[in-house]
N, C-alpha and C positions, 0 to 999 in steps of 0.2 A: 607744473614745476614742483610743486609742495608734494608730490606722488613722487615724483621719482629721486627730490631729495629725501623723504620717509624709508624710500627704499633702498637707499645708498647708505645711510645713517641707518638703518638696522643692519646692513653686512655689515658696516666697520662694527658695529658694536659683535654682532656674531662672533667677527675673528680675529679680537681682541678679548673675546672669554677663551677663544680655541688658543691664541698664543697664549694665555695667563694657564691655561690647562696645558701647559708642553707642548702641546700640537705645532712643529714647526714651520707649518707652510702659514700657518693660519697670520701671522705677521705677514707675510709675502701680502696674501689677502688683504688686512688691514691697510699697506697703504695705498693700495691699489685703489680700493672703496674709498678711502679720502681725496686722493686723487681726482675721483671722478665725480666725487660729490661737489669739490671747488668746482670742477670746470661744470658742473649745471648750473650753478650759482653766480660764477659769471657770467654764465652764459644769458640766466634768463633777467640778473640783475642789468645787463647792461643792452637787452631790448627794454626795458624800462627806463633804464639812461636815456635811450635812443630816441625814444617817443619824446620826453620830459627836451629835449634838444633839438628834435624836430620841431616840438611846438614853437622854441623859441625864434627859430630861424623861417617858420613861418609869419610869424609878431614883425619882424625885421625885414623882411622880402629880400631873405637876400637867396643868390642863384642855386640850381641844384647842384652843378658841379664844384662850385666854391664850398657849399655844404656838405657834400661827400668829403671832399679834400680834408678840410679842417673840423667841422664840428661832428661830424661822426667820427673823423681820425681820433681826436680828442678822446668823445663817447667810448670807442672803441677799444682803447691805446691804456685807459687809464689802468688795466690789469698789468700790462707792461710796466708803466711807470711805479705801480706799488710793490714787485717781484724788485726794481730795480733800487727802490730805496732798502724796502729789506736786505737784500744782501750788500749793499753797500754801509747799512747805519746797525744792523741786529744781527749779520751771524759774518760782518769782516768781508766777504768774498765777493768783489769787484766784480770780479770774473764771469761769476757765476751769472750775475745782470747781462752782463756784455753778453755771457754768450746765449743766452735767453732771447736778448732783444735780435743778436744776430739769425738765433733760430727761428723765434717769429716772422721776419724781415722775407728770409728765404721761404718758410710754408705762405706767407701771405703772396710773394710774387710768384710763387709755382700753385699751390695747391687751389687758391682762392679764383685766379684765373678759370683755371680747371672746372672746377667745382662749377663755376659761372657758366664757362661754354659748355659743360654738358647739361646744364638743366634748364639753359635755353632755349626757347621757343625754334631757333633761328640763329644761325652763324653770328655773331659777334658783331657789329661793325662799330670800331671806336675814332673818335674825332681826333684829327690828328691836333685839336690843342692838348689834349689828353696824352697821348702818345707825347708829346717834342713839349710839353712843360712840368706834367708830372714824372711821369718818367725819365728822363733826362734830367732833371733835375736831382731825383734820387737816386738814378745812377752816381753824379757827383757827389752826395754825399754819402755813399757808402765807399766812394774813392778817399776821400776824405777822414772815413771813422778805418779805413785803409792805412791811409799815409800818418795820421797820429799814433795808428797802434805801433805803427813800425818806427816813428821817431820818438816817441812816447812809451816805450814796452812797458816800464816798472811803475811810473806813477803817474795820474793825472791830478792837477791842478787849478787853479782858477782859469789859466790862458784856456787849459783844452775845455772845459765848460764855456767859456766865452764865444772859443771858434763855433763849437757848437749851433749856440744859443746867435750866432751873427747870420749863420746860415737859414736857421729856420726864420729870422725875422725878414731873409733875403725871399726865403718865400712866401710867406703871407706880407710882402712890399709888391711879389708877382703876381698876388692871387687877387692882391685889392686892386690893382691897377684895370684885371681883366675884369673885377667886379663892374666898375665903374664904366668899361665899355660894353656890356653886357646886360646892364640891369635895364635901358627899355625893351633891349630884345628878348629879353627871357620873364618880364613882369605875368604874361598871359601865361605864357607855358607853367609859371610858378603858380599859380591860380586853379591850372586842370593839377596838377600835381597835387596840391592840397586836396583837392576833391576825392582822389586817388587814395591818399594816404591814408585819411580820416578814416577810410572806411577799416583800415588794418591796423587803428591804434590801441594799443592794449590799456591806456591810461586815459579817464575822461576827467582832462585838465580844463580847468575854468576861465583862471588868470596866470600872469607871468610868474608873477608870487610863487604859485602852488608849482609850477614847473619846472624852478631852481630848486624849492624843496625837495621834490623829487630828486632831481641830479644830486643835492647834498646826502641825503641817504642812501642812493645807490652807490654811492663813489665809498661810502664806509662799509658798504656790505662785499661790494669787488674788494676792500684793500684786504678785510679779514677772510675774504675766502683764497686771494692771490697769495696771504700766509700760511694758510693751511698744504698750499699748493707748493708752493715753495719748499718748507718743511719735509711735507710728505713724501715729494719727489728726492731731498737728499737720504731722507731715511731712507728708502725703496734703493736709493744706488747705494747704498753701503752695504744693505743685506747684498745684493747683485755682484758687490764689487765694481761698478759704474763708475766713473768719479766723478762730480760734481757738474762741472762744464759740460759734460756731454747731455748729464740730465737736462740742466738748462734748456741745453740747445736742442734737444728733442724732447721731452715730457712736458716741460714747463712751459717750453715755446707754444708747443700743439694747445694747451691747456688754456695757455692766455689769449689766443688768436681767435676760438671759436666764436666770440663775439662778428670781429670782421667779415670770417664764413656766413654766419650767417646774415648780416647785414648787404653782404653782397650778393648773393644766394637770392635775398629778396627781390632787390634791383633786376638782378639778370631776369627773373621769371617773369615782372612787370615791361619788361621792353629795357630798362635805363639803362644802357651797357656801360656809359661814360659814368654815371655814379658808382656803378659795382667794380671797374677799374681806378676811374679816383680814389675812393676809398679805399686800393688796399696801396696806392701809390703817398695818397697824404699819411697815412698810417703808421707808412714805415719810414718817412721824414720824421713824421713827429716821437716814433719809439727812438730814432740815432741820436737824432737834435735835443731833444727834451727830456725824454726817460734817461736820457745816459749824464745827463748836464746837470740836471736839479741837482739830485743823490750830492752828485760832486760836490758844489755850493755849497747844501745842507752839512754834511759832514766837514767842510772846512768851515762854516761857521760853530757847528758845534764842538768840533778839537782844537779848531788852527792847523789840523795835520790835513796833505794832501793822500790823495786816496792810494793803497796801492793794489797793482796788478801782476798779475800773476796766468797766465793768458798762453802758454806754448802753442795751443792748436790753434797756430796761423791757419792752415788748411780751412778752418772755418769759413774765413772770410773768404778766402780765393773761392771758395764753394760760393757765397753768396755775390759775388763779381760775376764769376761765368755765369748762374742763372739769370741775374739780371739780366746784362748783355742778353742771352737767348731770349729774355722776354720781351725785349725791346725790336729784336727781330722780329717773333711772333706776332706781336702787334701791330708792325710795320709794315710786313708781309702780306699778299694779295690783299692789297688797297684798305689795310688798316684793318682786316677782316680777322677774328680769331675763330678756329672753324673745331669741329668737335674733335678732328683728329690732333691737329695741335694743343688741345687741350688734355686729353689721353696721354701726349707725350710729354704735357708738363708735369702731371701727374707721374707720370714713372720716373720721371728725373728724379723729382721729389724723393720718392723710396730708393733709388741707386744713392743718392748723397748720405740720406738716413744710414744706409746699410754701410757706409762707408765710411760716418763719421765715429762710427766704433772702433776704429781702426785706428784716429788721430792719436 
């Protein structure tokens, strides 16, 4: 990590003396290097989340798929939710969160798939609780962050944080129920799992103490590299002429997501196919539900004013409706199998929408 952040912080600095020398690309350069220095920083900050939140959910015995769902979604997500306070409470632009978390939403249900079935061992096979309660589920609430934008265009409020924030508690109401049926028949399997994991943990944690510490320090090193990222990316669309929203929803999205790539990436190589889909299913509940909700709350406790929005490229979302739906086939499809060619074709969806959201 510290190598390749050394080397990313020497280019920004490089092409920040070439722009202070006139050199006009050399700013192009600048944020480009920033850019990619956040996203190494969340990246390798939030495997160390990862580990610090496995330990814990090892301490608690609780399931590996309720795990994926929620506490790596969590782990994962929290670069999302810091992108979405900052432009909601430090630079004004609602929008720019929305359409971040919507870009996330869409690379996690197309690219993270992908990514999974091709560096698999072995075609895919996912359980259809997986399929017909995360997925399904998230389908609904991206219908949901759907039907408020559309009846809610200019401002959000306490109600639309509440629907929110009703929704996600509707699913971890679903996820503790399956805990609970669940938890003698996965007690063993959770056991070989640990043995498994331990052997891949980057942090040699003691007690529970030292594992939240962790999580508290990694959650403040994600929020300031998630600013850097933020920032860097609006600078970077202004030289371009970009505008803001599209940055979001392609630089910013890609930037905050790598976490879940590679938390999934991990899963798919070990055999856990339902973990490395859970995760990017609870992921993108908890980025609509909670990354979009808090901000909201926060900023009406701190003005009394409700937030506003400013949001034209509906197209976004219809973009992340039809992949959903397609993913929800894919996964449905020859007996819950996701096979490398379908994953190939998630993948190129992925770049036809990118290439086309320039266009909104």
């Amino acid at each position: 990590m510290f190598r390749h952040v050394l080397l990313f912080a020497g280019l920004a600095l490089i092409s920040w003396l070439m722009a202070l020398g006139g050199i006009g690309w050399g700013g192009y350069f600048l944020w480009i290097a920033l850019i990619l220095l956040a996203t190494i920083i969340i990246w390798r900050a939030g495997d160390f989340f990862s580990s610090a939140a496995t330990y814990i959910q090892e301490k608690h015995d609780i399931p590996q798929s309720i795990k994926a769902a929620v506490i790596d979604a969590i782990a994962s997500s929290f670069p999302e939710f810091c992108v979405a306070v900052i432009a909601v409470l430090m630079i004004g632009r609602a929008e720019v969160g929305i359409s971040s978390i919507v870009g996330s939403a869409l690379y996690n249900v197309l690219v993270i798939p992908a990514a999974s079935g091709l560096v698999a061992a072995s075609p895919m096979v996912i359980s259809r609780e997986v399929v017909w309660r995360d997925n399904i589920f998230y389908f609904g609430v991206v219908l949901l962050l759907g039907a408020i934008l559309w009846i809610f265009p200019n401002e959000w409020g306490a109600g639309v944080a509440l629907l929110f924030l009703l929704a996600y508690l509707g699913y971890v109401f679903l996820l503790h129920r399956d805990f609970k049926k669940s938890r003698n028949q996965e007690r063993e399997a959770n056991i070989t799992e640990k043995i498994v994991d331990d052997e891949d943990d980057e942090l040699e944690l003691t007690s529970e103490k030292n594992a939240w510490f962790w999580i508290l320090i990694m959650m403040i090193i994600m929020g300031g590299a998630s600013h850097l990222l933020v920032e860097s990316s609006l600078a970077l669309g202004d030289m371009l002429g970009i505008d803001g929203v599209i940055m979001g929803f392609v630089v910013i999205a890609a930037g905050t997501s790598v976490p879940d790539t590679a938390l999934s990436v991990i899963s798919a190589k070990k055999g856990q196919y339902d973990a490395a889909v859970s995760n990017v299913f609870g992921s993108n509940i908890f980025d609509i539900c909670v990354c979009l909700s808090i901000p909201i709350l926060l900023a009406l406790a701190m003005s009394g004013e409700t937030t506003n929005i400013n949001l034209p490229q509906t197209g976004l979302i219809w973009s992340l409706i039809g992949a959903t739906l397609l993913a929800i086939f894919f996964f449905w499809s020859n007996n819950y199998t996701l096979t490398k060619i379908k994953a190939g074709m998630m993948g190129m969806l992925y770049l036809l929408i990118i290439l086309v959201s320039f266009t909104f």
